[in-house]
C-alpha positions as CSV (number, residue, x, y, z in Angstrom):
1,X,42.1,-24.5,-40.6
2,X,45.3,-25.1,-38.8
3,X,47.0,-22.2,-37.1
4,X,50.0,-23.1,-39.1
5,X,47.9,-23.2,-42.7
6,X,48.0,-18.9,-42.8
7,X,50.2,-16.6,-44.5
8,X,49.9,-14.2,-41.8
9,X,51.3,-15.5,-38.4
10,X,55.4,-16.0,-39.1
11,X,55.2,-12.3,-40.8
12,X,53.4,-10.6,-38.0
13,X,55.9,-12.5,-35.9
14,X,58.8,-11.0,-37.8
15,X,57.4,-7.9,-38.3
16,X,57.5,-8.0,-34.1
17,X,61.2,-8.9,-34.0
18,X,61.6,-6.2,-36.5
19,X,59.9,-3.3,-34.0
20,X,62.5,-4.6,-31.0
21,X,65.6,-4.5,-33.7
22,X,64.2,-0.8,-34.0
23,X,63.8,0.1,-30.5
24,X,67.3,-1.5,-30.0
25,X,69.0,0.6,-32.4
26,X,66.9,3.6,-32.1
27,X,68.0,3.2,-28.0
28,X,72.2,3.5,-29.6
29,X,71.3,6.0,-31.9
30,X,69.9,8.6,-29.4
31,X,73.3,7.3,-27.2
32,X,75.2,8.2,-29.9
33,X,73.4,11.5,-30.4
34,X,73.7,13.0,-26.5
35,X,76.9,11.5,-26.3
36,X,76.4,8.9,-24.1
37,X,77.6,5.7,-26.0
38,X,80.3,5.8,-28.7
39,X,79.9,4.4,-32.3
40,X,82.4,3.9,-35.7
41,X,82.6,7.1,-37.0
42,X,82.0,5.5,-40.8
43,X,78.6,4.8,-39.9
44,X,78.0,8.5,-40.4
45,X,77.3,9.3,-43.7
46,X,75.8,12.2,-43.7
47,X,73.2,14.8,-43.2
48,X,69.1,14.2,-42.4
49,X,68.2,15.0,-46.2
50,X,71.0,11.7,-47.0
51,X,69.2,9.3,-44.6
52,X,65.3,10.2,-45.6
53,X,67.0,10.2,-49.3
54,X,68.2,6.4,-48.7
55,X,65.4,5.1,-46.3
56,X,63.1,6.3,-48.4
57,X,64.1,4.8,-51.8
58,X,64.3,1.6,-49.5
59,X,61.0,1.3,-48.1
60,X,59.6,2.4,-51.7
61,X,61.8,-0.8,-53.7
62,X,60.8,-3.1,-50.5
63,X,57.3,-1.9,-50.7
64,X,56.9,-2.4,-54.5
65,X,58.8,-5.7,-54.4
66,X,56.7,-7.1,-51.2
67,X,53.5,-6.7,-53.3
68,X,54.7,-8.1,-56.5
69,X,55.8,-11.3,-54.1
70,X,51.9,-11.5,-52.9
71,X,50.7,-11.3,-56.8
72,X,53.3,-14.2,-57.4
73,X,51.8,-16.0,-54.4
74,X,48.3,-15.4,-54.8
75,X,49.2,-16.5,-59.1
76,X,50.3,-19.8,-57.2
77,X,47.6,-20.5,-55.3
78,X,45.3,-19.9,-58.2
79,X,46.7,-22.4,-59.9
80,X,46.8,-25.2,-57.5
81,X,43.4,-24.3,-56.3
82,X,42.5,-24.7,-60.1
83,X,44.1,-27.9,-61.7
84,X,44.6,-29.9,-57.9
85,X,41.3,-28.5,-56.0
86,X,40.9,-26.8,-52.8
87,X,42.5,-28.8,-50.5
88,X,45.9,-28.1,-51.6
89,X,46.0,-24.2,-51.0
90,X,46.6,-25.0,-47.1
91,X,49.5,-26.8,-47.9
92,X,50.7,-23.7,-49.9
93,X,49.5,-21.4,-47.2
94,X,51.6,-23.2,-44.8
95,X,55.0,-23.4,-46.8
96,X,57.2,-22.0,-44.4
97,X,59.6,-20.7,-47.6
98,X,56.6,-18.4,-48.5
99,X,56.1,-17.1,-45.4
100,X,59.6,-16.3,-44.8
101,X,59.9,-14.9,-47.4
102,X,57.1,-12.4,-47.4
103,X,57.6,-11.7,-43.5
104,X,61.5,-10.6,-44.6
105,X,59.8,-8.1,-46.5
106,X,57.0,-6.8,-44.5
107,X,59.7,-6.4,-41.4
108,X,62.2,-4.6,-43.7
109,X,59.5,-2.2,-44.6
110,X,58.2,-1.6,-41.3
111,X,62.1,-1.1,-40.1
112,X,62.7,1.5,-42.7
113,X,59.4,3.3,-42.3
114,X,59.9,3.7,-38.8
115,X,63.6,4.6,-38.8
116,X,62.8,7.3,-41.7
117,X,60.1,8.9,-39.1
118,X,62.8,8.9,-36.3
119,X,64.7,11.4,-38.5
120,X,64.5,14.6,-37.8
121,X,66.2,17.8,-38.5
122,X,64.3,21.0,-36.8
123,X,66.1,24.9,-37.3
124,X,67.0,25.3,-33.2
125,X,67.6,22.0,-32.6
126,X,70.6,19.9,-33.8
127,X,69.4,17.5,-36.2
128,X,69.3,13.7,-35.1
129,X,69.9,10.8,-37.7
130,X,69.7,7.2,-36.6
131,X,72.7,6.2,-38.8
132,X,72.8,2.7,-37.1
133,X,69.3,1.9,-38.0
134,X,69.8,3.5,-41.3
135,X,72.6,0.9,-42.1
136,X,70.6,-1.7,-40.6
137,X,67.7,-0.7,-42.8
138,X,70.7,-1.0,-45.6
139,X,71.7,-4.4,-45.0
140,X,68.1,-5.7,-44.7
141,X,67.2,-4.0,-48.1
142,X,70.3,-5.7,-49.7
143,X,69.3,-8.9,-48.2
144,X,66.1,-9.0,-49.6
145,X,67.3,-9.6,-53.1
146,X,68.6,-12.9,-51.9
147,X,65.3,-13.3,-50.5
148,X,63.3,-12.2,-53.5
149,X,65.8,-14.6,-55.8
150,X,65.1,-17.8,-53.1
151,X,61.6,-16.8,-53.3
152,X,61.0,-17.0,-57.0
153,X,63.6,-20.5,-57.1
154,X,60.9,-21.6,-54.5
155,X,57.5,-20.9,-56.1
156,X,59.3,-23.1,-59.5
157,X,60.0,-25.9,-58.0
158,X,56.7,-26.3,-55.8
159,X,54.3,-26.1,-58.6
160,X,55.7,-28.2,-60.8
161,X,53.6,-31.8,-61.0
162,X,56.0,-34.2,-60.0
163,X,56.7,-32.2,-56.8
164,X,52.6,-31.6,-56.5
165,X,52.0,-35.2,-56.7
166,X,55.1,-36.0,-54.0
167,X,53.4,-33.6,-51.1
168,X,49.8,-35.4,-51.9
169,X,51.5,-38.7,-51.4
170,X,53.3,-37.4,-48.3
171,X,49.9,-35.8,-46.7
172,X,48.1,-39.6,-47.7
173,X,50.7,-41.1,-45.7
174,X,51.0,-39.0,-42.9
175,X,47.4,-38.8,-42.3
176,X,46.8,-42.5,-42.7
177,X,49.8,-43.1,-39.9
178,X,47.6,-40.4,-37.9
179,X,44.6,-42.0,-38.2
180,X,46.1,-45.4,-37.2
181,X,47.7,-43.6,-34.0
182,X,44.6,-42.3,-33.0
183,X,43.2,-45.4,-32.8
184,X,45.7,-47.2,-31.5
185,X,46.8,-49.3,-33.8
186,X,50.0,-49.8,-35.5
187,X,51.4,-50.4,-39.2
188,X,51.8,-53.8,-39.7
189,X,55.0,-55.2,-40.9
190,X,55.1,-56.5,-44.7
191,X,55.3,-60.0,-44.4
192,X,57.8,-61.9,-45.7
193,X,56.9,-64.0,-48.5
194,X,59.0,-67.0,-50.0
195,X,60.3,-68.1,-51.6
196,X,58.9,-65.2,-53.5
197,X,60.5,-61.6,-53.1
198,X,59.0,-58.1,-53.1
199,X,61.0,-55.4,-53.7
200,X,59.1,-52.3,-52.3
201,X,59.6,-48.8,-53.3
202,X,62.0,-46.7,-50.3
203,X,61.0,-43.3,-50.8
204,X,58.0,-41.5,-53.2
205,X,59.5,-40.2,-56.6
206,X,59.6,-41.5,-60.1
207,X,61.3,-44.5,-61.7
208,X,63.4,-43.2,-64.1
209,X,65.7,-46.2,-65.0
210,X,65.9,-50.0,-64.9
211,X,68.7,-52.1,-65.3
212,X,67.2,-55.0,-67.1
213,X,70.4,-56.8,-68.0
214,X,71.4,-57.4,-64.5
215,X,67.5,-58.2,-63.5
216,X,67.9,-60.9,-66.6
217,X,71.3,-62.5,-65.3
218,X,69.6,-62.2,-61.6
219,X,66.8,-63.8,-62.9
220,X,68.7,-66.6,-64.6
221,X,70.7,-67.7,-61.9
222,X,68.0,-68.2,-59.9
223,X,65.8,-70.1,-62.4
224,X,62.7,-67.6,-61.8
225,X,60.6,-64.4,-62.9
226,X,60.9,-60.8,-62.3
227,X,57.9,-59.3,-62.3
228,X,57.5,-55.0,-62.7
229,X,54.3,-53.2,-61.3
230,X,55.3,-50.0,-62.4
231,X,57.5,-48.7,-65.9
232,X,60.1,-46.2,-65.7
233,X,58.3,-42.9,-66.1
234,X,55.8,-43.9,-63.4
235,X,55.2,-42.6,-59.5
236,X,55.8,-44.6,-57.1
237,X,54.5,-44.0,-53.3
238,X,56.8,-44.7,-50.5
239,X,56.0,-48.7,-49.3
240,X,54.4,-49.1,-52.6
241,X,55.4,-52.8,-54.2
242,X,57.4,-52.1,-57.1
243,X,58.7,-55.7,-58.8
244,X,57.7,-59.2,-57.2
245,X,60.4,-62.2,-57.9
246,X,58.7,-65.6,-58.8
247,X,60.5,-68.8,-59.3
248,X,61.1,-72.0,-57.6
249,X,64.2,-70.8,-55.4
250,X,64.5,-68.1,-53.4
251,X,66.5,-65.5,-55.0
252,X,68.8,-64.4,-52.2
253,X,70.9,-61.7,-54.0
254,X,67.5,-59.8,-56.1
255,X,68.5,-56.4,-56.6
256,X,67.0,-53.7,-58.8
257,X,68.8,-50.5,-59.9
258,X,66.4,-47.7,-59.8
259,X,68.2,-44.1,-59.9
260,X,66.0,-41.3,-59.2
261,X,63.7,-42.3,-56.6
């Protein structure tokens, strides 16, 4: 399996970048607290019971929401696995929206766990509380319900069929292009044919209309026959031939409106 097929390596990466964010604003924090650097006095908001009050009602939602993300992704993968086989959980596995979004979560938790430990409050010492962190911790909490809304947006579109059936057609293609570099060879050009034309599908998607009454005119001007491969409501591959043009002169203006695609 592909280093990048995991669900594991872009959150342990942001959970990483989450530890230095810690140790930067733990290093201001304890500044701030022997007096040696200078912060906005708003971001004080309080005592030590206030912080471990709000850090840990934070790290409980993040914690409760990061695990009802894995449930949603493990529901996904049980469905592709089932109805499109095996193969397709690495291409699930390596969504980068998935694991972004679950790595926003684990490092939000991590951040909060570790800034509600740095908290402390002892009877002859004056108490310390990391009120930069804690607003970090704040603003990573409330940006994970932009997260957790992306995620969900995410997850609905990408197992639906018709997108499905688009990233099978786009892992055919890339890995017969691969294959074909590997060996050295190159993908020969469609030749032209006349005086017939072939209109060949741009992109991978589904035909959703055809404008027949220009195709007729078309086809009457040029004394010839428009031939469809494929019905609207049908998927198309990228390079695919979609409609050939028969007739005894070329048709030099053969144009077909397909919307959709």
């Amino acid at each position: 399996m592909s280093w990048r097929a995991n669900l594991w390596l872009v959150p342990s990466l942001m959970v990483t970048a989450a530890l230095g964010v810690f140790v930067a604003t733990q290093s201001l924090d304890r500044g701030q607290h022997v007096g040696a650097v200078y912060l906005p006095g708003w971001l004080d908001q309080g005592g030590a019971a206030d912080a471990r009050s709000l850090l840990a009602a934070t790290a409980g939602a993040i914690i409760t929401t990061l695990g009802l993300v894995l449930s949603i992704t493990v529901l996904t993968l049980s469905i592709a696995a089932s109805q499109f086989g095996q193969r397709l959980l690495r291409r699930y596995m390596r969504d980068k929206g998935i694991q972004l979004c679950i790595g926003t979560f684990a490092a939000t938790f991590v951040f909060s766990l570790l800034t509600l430990m740095s908290v402390t409050s002892r009877a002859n010492e004056k108490e310390y509380v990391p009120w930069l962190s804690v607003w970090v911790s704040t603003l990573w909490a409330i940006s994970c319900i932009g997260v957790l809304i992306y995620y969900i947006h995410h997850v609905a579109v990408i197992i639906q069929v018709n997108t499905v059936v688009a990233d099978i057609a786009a892992d055919f293609y890339r890995a017969v292009h691969a294959s074909q570099s590997a060996m050295g060879r190159s993908v020969p050009p469609i030749p032209e044919i006349s005086p017939d034309v072939i209109l060949i599908a741009p992109m991978a998607g589904y035909i959703q209309r055809i404008d027949y009454p220009r195709l007729v005119l078309a086809a009457g001007e040029a004394d010839g026959i428009v031939r469809f491969l494929h019905r609207p409501g049908q998927f198309v591959v990228k390079g695919a031939t979609m409609a050939i043009a028969e007739g005894r002169s070329c048709f030099p203006k053969f144009h077909m409106l397909v919307h959709g695609m």
